[in-house]
C-alpha positions as CSV (number, residue, x, y, z in Angstrom):
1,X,7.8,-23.0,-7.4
2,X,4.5,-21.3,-8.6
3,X,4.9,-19.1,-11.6
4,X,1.8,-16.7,-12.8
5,X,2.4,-15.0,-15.3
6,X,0.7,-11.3,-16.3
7,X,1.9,-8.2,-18.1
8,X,2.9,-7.2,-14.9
9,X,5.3,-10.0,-14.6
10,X,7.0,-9.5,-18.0
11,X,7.6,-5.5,-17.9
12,X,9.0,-5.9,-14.0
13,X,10.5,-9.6,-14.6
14,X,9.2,-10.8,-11.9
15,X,7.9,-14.6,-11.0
16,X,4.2,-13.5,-9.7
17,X,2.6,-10.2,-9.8
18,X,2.4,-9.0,-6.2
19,X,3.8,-5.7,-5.3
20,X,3.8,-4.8,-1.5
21,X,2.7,-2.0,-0.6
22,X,4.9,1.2,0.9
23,X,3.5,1.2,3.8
24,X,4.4,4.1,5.9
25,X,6.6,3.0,9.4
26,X,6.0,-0.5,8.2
27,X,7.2,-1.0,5.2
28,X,10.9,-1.1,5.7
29,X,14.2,-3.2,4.1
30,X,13.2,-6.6,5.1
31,X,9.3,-6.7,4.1
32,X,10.7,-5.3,0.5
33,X,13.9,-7.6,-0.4
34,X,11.5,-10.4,1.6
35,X,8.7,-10.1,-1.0
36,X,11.1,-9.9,-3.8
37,X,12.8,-12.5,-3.2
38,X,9.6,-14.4,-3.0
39,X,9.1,-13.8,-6.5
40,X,7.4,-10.2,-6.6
41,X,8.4,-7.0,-5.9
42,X,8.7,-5.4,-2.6
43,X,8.2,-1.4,-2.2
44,X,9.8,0.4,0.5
45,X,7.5,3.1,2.5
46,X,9.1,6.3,2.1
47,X,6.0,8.2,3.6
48,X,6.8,11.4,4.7
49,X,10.4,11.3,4.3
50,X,13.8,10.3,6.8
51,X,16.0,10.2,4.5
52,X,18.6,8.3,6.9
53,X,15.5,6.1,8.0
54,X,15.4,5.0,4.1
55,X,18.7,5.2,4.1
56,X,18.7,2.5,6.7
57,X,16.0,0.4,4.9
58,X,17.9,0.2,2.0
59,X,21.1,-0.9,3.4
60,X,18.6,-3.5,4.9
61,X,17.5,-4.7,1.5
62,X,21.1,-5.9,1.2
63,X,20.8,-5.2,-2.6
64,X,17.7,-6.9,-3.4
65,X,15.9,-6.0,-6.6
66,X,13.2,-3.4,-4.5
67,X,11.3,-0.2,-5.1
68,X,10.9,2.4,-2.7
69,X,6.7,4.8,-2.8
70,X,6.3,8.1,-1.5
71,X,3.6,10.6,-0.1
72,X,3.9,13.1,-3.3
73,X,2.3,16.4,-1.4
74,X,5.1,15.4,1.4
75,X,7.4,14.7,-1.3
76,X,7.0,18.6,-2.9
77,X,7.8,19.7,0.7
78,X,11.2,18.0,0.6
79,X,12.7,16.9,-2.7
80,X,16.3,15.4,-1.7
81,X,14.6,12.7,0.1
82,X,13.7,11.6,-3.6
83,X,17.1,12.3,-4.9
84,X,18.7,10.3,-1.9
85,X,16.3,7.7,-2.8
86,X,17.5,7.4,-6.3
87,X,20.9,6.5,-5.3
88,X,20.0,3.1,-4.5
89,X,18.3,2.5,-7.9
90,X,15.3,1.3,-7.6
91,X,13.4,-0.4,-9.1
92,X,9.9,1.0,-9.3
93,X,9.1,4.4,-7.6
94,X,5.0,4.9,-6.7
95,X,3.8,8.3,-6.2
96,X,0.3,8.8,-4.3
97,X,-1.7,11.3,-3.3
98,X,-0.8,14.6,-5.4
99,X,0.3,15.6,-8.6
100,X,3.8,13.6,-9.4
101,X,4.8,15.8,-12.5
102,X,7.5,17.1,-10.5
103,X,9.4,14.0,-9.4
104,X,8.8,12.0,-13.2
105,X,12.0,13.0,-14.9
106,X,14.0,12.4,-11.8
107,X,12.5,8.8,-11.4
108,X,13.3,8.0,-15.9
109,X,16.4,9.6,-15.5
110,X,17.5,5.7,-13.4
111,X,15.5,3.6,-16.0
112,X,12.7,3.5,-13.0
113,X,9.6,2.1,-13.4
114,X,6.6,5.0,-12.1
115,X,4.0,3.6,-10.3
116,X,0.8,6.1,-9.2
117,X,-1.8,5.0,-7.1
118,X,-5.1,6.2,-7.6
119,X,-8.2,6.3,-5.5
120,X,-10.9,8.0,-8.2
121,X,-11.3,8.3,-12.2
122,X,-10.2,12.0,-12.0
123,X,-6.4,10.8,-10.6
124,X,-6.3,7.9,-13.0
125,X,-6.9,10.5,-16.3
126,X,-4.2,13.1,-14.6
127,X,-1.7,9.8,-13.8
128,X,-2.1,8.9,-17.5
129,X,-1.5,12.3,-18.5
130,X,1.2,12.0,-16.5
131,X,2.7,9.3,-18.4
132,X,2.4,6.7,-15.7
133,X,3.7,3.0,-16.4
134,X,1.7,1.7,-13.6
135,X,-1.9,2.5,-12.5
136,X,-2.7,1.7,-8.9
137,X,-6.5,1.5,-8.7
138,X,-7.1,1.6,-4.7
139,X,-9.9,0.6,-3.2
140,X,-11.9,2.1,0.1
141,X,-10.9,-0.9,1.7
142,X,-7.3,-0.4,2.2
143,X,-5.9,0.1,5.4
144,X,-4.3,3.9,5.8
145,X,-4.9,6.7,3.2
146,X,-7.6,6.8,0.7
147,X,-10.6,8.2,-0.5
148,X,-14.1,6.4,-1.1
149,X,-14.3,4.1,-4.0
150,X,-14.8,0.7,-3.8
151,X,-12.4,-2.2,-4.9
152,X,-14.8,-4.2,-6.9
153,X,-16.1,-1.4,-9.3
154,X,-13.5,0.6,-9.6
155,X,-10.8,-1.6,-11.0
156,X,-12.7,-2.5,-13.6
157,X,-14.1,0.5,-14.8
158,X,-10.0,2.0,-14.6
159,X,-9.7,-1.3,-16.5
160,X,-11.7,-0.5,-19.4
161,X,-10.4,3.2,-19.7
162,X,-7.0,1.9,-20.0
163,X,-7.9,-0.3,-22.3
164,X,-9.6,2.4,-24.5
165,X,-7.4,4.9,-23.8
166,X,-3.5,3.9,-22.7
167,X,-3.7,0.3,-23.5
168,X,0.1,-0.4,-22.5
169,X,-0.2,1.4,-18.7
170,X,-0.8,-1.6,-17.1
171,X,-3.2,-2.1,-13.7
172,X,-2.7,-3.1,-10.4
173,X,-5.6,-3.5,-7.8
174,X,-5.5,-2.2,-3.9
175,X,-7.8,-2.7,-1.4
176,X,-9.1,-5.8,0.3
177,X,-6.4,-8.2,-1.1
178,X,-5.4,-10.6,1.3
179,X,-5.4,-14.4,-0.4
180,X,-5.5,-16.0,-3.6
181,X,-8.9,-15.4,-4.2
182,X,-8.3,-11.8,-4.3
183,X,-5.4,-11.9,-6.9
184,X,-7.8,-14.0,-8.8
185,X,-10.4,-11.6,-8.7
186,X,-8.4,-8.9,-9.4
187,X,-6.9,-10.3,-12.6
188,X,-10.4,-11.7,-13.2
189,X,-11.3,-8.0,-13.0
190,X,-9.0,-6.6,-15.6
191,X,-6.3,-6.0,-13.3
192,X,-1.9,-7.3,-14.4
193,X,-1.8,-7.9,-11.1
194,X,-2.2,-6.2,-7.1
195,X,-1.1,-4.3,-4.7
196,X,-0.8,-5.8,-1.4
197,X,-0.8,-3.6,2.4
198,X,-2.4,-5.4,5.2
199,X,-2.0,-8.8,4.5
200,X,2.0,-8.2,4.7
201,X,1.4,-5.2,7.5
202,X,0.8,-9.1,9.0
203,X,3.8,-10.4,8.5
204,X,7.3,-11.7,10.5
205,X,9.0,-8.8,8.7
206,X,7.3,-5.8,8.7
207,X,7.7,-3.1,11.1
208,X,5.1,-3.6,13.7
209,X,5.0,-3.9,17.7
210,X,2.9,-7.4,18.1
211,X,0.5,-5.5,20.2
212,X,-0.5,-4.1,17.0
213,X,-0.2,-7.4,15.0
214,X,-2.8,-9.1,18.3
215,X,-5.3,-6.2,17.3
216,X,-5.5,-7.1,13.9
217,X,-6.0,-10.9,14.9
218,X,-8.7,-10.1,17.4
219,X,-10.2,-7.9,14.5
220,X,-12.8,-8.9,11.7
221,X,-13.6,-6.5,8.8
222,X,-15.6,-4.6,10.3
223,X,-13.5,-3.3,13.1
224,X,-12.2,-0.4,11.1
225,X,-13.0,2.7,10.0
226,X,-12.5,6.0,8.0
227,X,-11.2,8.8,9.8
228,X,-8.9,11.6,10.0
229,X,-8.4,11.5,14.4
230,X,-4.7,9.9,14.1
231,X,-4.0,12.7,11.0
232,X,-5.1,15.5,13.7
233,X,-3.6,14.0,16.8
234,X,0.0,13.5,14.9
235,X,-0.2,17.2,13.3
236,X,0.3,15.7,10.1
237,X,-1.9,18.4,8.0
238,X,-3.1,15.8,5.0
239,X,-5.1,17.6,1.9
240,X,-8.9,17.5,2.0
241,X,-10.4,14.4,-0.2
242,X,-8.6,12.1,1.9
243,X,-8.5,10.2,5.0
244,X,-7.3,7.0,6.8
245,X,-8.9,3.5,7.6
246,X,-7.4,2.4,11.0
247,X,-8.8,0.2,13.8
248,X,-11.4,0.7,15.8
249,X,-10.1,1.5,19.3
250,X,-10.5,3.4,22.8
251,X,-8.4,6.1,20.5
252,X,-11.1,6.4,17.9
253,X,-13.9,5.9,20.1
254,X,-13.0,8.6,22.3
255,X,-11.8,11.2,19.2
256,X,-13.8,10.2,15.9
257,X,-16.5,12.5,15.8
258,X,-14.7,15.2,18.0
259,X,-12.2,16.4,15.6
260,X,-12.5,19.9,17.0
261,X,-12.2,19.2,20.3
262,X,-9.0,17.1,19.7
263,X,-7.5,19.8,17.5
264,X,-8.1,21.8,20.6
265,X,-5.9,19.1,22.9
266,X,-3.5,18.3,20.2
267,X,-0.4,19.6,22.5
268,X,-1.5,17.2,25.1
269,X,-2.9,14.3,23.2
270,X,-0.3,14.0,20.4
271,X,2.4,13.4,23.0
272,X,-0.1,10.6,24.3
273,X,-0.7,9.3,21.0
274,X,3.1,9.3,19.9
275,X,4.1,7.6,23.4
276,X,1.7,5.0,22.7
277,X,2.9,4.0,19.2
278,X,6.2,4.0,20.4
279,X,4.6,1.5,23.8
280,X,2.7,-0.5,21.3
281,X,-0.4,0.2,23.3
282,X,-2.8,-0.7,20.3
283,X,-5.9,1.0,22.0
284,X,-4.5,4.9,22.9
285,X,-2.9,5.1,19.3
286,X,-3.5,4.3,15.3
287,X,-3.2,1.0,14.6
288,X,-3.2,0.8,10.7
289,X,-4.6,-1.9,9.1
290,X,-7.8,-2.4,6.2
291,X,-10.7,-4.3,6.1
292,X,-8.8,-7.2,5.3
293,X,-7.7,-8.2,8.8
294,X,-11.0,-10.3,8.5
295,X,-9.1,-12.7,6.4
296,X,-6.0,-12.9,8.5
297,X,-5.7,-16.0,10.9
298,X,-1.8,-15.6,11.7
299,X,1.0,-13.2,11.1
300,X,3.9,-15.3,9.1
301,X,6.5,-15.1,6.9
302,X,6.3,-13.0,3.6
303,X,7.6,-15.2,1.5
304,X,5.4,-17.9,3.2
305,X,2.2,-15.2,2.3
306,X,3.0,-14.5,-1.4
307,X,3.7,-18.1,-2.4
308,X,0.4,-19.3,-0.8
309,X,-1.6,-16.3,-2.5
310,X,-0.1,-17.3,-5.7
311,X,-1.0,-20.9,-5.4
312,X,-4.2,-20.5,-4.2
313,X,-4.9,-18.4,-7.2
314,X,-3.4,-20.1,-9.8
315,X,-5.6,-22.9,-8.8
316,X,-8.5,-20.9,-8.7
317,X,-8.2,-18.9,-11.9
318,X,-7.4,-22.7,-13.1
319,X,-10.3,-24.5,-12.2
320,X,-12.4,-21.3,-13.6
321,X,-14.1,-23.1,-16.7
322,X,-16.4,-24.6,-14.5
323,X,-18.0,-21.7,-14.8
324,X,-18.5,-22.1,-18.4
325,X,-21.3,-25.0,-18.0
């Protein structure tokens, strides 16, 4: 049983230092208590909010050792959900996309660990001011929300602030992470460890038709892109500065580029676009995976991922001083 050990790993206790993401819809009670029983932590997608749909992914966990992230601007909108949340105990709580002043003494008051993902230098300053254990530096490349920065230059240069600045808040890396060579880079970079979305997005566990799971195997990297179309056609009003990578399909083809026109249609083409989530028709909705789906030959088990990501980079990150002549 592969062991790698970070800072990460000793201030969560965990075995290797891969957090799943929250993803939205996907990321329910069995990815979580799957990837934390795997050694690392698993985090529940709260997204914008059900509280008896997290009520149900909790109960799902079965009392694994999980964390549970949230859409903070959603979040403000509806409070309880957080409070309900907190009744489970878990153990981490990430905040992204807004200001998550309002929610930090609720998620000490349960010994919680606070978690806030950041996608520029501006949110990482605020999430320190904050008082933020955990730093999520994410990455362009990451499949749903985000803004523009890339994964390779930004977690380093979060790395060195932290460093200068809040040595103890430690660093995880989003974006683009879908083997062992990206944990190694990552911690290579600066990074305690990463944040993982699509790779587990392509997993047994996670909540996904397997129309949507074919996409992503029929998909390289570049068969995504930036957009705010599947935003628009759910009426889902996010804040400007950020948007969401999905797949490239007859959806986005036919909408990206027309915003206006589809705000226009939204009473009509929402009810298509909801109907085809719900169908699993992966071309007439938003399928939501990164550019990692270039990287991914087979959707498996969690466990089966992590374990493989660890070893692989243990091996790597091993076999390093090569590189020293």
């Amino acid at each position: 049983m592969t062991t790698l050990s970070t800072r990460l790993t000793s201030a969560l206790h965990l075995r290797l230092p891969i957090i799943s993401a929250p993803m939205a819809f996907a990321g329910g009670g069995a990815l979580a208590a799957a990837v934390s029983n795997a050694g690392g932590l698993g985090l529940i997608g709260g997204g914008y909010g059900d509280p008896a749909w997290l009520n149900e992914q909790f109960e799902t966990a079965e009392g694994t050792r999980v964390g549970v992230g949230f859409i903070s601007w959603s979040l403000r909108k509806s409070p309880s959900v957080l409070t309900d949340a907190l009744k489970f105990r878990p153990a981490a709580v990430m905040l992204s996309f807004g200001d998550p002043r309002a929610f930090i003494d609720d998620v000490r008051s349960i010994g919680a660990t606070l978690i806030c993902q950041c996608q520029d230098m501006d949110h990482v300053m605020d999430a320190v001011d904050a008082g933020a254990d955990i730093i999520v530096a994410q990455g362009s490349e990451a499949g749903g929300h985000g803004a523009l920065r890339g994964t390779f230059s930004f977690v380093p240069e979060v790395a060195d602030f932290l460093l200068e600045n809040s040595p103890n808040t430690l660093l995880l890396a989003a974006g683009g992470i879908a083997d062992g060579r990206g944990l190694a880079a990552a911690l290579m970079l600066g990074a305690d460890g990463v944040l993982v979305g699509t790779r587990l997005w392509a997993s047994n566990e996670a909540l996904v038709h397997s129309n949507h799971h074919k996409l992503l195997l029929d998909t390289n990297g570049d068969g995504t892109l930036r957009t705010s179309v599947a935003d628009i056609a759910r009426q889902i009003p996010w804040p400007v500065g950020w948007s969401a990578r999905i797949a490239r399909n007859s959806f986005t083809n036919r909408w990206h580029g027309r915003e206006e026109a589809l705000e226009k249609s939204v009473a009509i083409e929402g009810l298509r676009y909801r109907q085809a989530f719900n169908e699993g028709d992966s071309e007439n909705t938003g399928v939501w995976f990164g550019e990692a789906a270039g990287l991914i030959r087979k959707i498996e088990s969690a466990a089966d991922i992590v374990e493989r990501m660890a070893i692989d980079a243990a091996l790597l990150l091993r076999n390093a001083t090569w590189l020293q002549g």
